[in-house]
C-alpha positions in Angstrom: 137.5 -66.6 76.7 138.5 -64.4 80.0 141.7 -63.6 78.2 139.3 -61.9 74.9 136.8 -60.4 77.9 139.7 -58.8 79.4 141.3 -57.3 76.2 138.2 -56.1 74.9 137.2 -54.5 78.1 140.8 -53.0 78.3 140.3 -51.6 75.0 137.4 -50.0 75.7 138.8 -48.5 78.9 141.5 -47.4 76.4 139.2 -46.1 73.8 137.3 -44.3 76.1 140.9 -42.1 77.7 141.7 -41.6 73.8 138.5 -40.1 73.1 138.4 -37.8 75.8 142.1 -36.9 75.2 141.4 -36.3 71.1 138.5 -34.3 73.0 140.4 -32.4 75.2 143.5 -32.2 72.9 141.3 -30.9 70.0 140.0 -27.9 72.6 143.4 -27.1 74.0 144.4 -26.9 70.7 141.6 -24.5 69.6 142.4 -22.4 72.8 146.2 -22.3 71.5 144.9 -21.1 68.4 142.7 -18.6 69.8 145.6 -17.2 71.9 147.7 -16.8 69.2 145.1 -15.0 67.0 144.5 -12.8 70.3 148.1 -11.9 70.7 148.2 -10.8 66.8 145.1 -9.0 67.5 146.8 -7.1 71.1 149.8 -6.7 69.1 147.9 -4.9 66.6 146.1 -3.0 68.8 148.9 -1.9 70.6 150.4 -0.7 67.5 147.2 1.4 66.1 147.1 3.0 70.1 151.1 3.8 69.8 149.9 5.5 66.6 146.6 7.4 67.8 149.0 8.6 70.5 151.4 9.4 68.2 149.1 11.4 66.1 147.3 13.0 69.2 150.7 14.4 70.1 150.9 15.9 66.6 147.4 17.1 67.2 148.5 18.5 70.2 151.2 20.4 68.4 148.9 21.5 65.7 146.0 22.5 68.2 148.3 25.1 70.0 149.6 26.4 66.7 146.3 26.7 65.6 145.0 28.3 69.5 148.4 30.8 68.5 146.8 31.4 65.5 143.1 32.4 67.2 145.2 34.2 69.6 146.6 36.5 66.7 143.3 37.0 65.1 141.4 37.6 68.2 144.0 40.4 68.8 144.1 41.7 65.1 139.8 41.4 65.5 140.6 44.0 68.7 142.9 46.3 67.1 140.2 46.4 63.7 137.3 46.9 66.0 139.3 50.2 67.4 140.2 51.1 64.2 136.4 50.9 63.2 135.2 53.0 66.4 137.8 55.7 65.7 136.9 55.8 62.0 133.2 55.9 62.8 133.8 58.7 65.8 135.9 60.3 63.2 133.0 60.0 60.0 130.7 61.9 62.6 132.7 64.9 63.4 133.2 65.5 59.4 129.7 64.9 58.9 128.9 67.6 61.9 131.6 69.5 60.4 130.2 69.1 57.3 126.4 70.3 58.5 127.6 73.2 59.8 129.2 74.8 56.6 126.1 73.5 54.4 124.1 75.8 56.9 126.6 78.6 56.8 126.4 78.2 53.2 122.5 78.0 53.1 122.7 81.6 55.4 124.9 83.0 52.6 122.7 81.9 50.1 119.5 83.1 51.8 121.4 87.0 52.5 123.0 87.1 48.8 118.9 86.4 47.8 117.6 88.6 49.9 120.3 91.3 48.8 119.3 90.4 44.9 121.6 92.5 42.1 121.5 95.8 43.3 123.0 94.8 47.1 126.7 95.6 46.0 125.1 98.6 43.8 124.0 100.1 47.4 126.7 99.3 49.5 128.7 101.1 46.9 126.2 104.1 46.3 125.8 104.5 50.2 129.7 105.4 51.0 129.7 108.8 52.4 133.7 108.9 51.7 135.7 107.7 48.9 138.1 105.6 51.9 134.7 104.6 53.1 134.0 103.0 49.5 137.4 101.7 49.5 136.4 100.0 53.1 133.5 99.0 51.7 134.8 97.3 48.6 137.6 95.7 50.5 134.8 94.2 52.7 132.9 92.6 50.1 136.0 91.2 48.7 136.6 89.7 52.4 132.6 88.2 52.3 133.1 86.7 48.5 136.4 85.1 49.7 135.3 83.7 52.8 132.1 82.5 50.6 134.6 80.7 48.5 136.5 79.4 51.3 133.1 78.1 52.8 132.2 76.1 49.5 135.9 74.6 49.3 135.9 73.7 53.0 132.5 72.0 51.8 133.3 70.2 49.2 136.8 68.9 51.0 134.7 67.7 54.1 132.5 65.4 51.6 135.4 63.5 49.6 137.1 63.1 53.4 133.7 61.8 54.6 133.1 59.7 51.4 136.8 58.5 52.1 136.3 57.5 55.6 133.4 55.8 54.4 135.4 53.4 52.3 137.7 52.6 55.0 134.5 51.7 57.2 133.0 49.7 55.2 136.5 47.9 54.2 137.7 47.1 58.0 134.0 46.0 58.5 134.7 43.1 56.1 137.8 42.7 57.5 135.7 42.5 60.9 133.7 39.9 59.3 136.5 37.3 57.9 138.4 37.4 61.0 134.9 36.5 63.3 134.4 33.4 60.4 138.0 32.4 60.5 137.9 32.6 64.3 134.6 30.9 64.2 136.2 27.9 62.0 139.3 27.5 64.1 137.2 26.8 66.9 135.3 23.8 65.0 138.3 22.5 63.6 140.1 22.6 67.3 136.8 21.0 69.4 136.3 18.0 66.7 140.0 17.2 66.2 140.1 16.9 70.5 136.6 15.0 70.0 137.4 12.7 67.1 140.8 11.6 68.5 140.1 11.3 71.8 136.9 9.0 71.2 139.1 7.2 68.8 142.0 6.7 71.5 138.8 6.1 74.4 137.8 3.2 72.1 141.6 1.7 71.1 142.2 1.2 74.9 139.3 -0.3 75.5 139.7 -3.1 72.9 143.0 -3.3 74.3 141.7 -3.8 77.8 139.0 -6.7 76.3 141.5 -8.5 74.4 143.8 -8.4 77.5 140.9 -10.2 79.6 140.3 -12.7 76.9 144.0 -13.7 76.8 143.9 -13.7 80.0 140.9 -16.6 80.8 142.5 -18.4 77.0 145.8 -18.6 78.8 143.7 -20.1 82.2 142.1 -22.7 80.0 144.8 -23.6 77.9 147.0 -24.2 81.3 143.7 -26.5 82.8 143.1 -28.5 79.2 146.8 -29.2 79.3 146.9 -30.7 83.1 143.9 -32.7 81.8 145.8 -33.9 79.0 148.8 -34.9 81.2 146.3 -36.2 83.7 144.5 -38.4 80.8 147.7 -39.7 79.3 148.5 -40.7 82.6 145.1 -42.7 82.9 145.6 -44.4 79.8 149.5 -45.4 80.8 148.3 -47.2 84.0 145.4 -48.9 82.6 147.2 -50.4 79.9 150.0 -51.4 82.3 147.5 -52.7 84.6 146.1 -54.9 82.3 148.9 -55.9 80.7 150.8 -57.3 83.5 147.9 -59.2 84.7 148.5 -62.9 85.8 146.7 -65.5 84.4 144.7 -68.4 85.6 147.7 -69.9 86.8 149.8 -66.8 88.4 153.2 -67.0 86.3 152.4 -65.7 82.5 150.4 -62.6 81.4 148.0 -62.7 79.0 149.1 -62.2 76.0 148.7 -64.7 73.0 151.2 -64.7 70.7 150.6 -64.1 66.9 149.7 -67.3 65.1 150.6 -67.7 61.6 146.9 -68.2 60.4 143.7 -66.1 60.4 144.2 -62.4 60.8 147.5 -62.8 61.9 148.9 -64.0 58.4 147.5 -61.1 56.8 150.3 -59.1 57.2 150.2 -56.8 53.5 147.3 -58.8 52.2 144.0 -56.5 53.6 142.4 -53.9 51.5 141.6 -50.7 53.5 137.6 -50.7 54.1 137.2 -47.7 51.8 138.4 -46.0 48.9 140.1 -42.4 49.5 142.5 -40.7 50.3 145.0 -41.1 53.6 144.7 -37.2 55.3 145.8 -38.3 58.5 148.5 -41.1 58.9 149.9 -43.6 61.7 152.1 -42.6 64.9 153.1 -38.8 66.2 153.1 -36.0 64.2 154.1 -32.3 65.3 151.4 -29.6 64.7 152.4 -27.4 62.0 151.3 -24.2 63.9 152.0 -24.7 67.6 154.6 -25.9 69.2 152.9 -29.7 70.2 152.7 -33.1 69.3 149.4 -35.4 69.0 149.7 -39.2 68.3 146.9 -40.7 66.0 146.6 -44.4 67.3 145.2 -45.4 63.5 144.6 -43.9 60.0 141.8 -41.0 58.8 140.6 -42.2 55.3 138.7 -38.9 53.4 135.9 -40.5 51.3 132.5 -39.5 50.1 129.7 -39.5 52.4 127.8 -42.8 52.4 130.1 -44.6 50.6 130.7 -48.4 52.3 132.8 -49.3 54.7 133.9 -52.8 54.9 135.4 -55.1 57.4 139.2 -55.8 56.6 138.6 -59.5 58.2 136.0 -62.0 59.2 135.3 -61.8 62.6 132.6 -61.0 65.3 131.0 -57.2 66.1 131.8 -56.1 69.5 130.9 -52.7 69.9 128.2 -50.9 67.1 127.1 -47.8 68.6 127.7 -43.8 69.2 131.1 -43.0 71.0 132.2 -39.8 72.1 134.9 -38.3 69.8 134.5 -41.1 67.3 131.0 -40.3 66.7 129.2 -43.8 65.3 131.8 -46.6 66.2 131.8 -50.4 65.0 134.9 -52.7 66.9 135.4 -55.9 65.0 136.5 -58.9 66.8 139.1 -60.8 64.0 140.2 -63.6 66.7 144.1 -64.2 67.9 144.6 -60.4 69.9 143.1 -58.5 66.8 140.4 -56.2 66.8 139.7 -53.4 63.9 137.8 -50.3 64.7 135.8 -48.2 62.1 134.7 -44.7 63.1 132.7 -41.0 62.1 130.1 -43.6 60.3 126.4 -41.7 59.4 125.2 -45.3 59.6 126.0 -48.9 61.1 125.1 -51.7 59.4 125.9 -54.4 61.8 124.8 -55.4 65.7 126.4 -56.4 68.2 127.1 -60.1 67.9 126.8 -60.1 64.1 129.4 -62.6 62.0 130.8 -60.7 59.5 132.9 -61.6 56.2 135.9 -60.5 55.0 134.9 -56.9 52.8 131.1 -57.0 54.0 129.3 -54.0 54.1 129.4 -53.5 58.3 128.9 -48.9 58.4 128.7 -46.2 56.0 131.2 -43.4 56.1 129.3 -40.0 57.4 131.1 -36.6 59.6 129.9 -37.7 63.1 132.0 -36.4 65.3 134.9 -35.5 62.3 137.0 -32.7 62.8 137.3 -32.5 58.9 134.3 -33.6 57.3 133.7 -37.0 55.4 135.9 -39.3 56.5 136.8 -42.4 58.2 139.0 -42.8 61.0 140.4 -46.8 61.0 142.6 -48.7 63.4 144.0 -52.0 63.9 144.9 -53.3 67.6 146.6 -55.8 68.5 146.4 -57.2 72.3 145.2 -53.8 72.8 147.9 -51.9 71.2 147.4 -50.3 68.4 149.8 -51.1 65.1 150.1 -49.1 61.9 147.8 -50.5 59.2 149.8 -49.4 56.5 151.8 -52.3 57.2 148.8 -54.7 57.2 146.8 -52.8 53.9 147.4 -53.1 50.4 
């Protein structure tokens, strides 16, 4: 029995570097993905700061336009506010001007009065001379004329006055649309500078995160994949080791051959230990996203949880506990090299040390430890190698 205490120990020194490869190779994987989706993600952020630049450049453009434009109206606000000042200076002379005939006109007014009906009657009367009446006349003529003269100066002032009044009050709206178009420039200038250049602040610095994250993904992918060469390496020289080992009498290695009874006549007669369906099969298979291989040593059967897994072969339990990677693990013992292994089980049925018939109950299938949920992962071994069931299972 050394021969069966050797294999079984190699295959558990073998089951053991297969876990922790699946292990490691499941993380590096996950790490591979996560660098790709953190390349999209730089890529994409690269491209939306190409475009904020782009567009802070057009901003730019649009800002100095825009300062031209403030510019212009500050300028045209000067030139209105002159305007107004001269316009106002101007409204005050016409109104002095136009004080000063109303009080020559309210002395007129007052001496005509005081003079009543007979005043030209007198001035007439009292002429010494008839050239002296002629003088006379001629002056009143001169006083009525320069009366009427008065009145039309008057009455010219106020429609000049009442004129520059309309032009006051017009360039003071004027006045008042350039300060609120001035006022909005300035607010449209300050929060486009703010808005972009928080946006832009905030671009680069997810650029700079994703950057460091790529960064340590890129250092752990390059570490998980020296542990996976360094495991695969493990798992090379044990099996050699063991393989090559002499026997009790130092010529052959021990290895029995295949007999042609028990499990080794079963070649295409088992049934697999559950009912489902095959998601994972035998031997290498490329990863249909990166660029890297994985080799599954047995087969991954998806059935519902708790449904029974049975043993392909009479034989003797081995090994019915947890194990890392494989989650709850049963090893079946089938005699003549062969061992079958059941794993990801919610529940064992069996001990170690149990007898167990051909399609007994031995585990029940469960997620422990499944990358995909309900399933069972099976394997058959042979003098610690493992073979493809699909050419031992119906």
């Amino acid at each position: 029995m050394r021969w069966l205490q050797s294999i079984t120990a190699l295959l558990v020194v073998l089951l053991a570097a297969a876990a922790a490869d699946a292990d490691v190779r499941d993380q590096l994987q996950g790490v591979k993905k996560e660098i790709k989706e953190k390349k999209q993600l730089l890529k994409k952020t690269t491209k939306v700061e190409q475009q904020v630049s782009g567009e802070l450049q057009a901003i730019d453009r649009n800002l100095k336009q825009k300062e031209a434009q403030f510019a212009s109206l500050a300028r045209e606000l000067q030139g209105v506010e002159r305007t107004i000042s001269k316009t106002e200076t101007e409204i005050n002379t016409v109104r002095n001007e136009v004080e000063q005939k109303k009080h020559e006109i309210e002395r007129r007014l007052v001496a005509v009065y005081k003079a009543g009906e007979i005043g030209n009657v007198r001035v007439f009367y009292s002429s010494e001379s008839f050239p002296q009446m002629v003088e006379n006349l001629r002056y009143m003529r001169s006083v009525i004329d320069n009366d009427r003269k008065l009145f039309a100066d008057y009455n010219k002032k106020i429609v000049e006055l009442s004129k520059l009044k309309v032009v006051l009050e017009s360039d003071a709206n004027r006045k008042e649309r350039l300060k609120i178009g001035i006022e909005q420039k300035k607010q449209e200038i300050a929060g486009e500078k703010n808005k972009k250049a928080a946006y832009l602040v905030k671009v680069r610095q997810d650029k700079q995160a994703h950057l460091a994250s790529l960064r340590e993904l890129q250092a752990n992918a390059g570490r998980l994949q020296a542990m996976v060469r360094k495991l695969e390496a493990m798992s090379r020289k044990s099996y050699t080791s063991a393989a090559r080992k002499p026997s009790a009498k130092g010529m052959s290695p021990v290895l029995p051959p295949i007999s042609d009874k028990g499990f080794g006549a079963q070649r295409g007669r088992l049934s697999l230990p559950v009912g489902g369906k095959i998601v994972s099969g035998f031997g290498r298979h490329k990863h249909p996203e990166f660029n890297s291989y994985t080799v599954s040593n047995g087969v991954s059967i998806a059935a519902p949880s708790g449904a029974d897994i049975k043993a392909v072969y009479e034989g003797k339990v081995i090994f019915a506990n947890y194990f890392k990677g494989y989650g709850n693990m049963v090893i079946v013992d089938h005699g003549g090299g062969f061992f079958s292994l059941y794993a990801h089980a919610s529940r064992i049925a069996k001990r170690v040390g149990a007898e167990v018939a051909r399609n007994e109950t031995i585990a029940s299938v469960g997620d422990v430890d499944s990358p995909r949920g309900d399933m069972l992962y099976f394997e058959i071994r042979y003098q610690g190698r493992p073979v493809d069931p699909a050419s031992w299972c119906r």
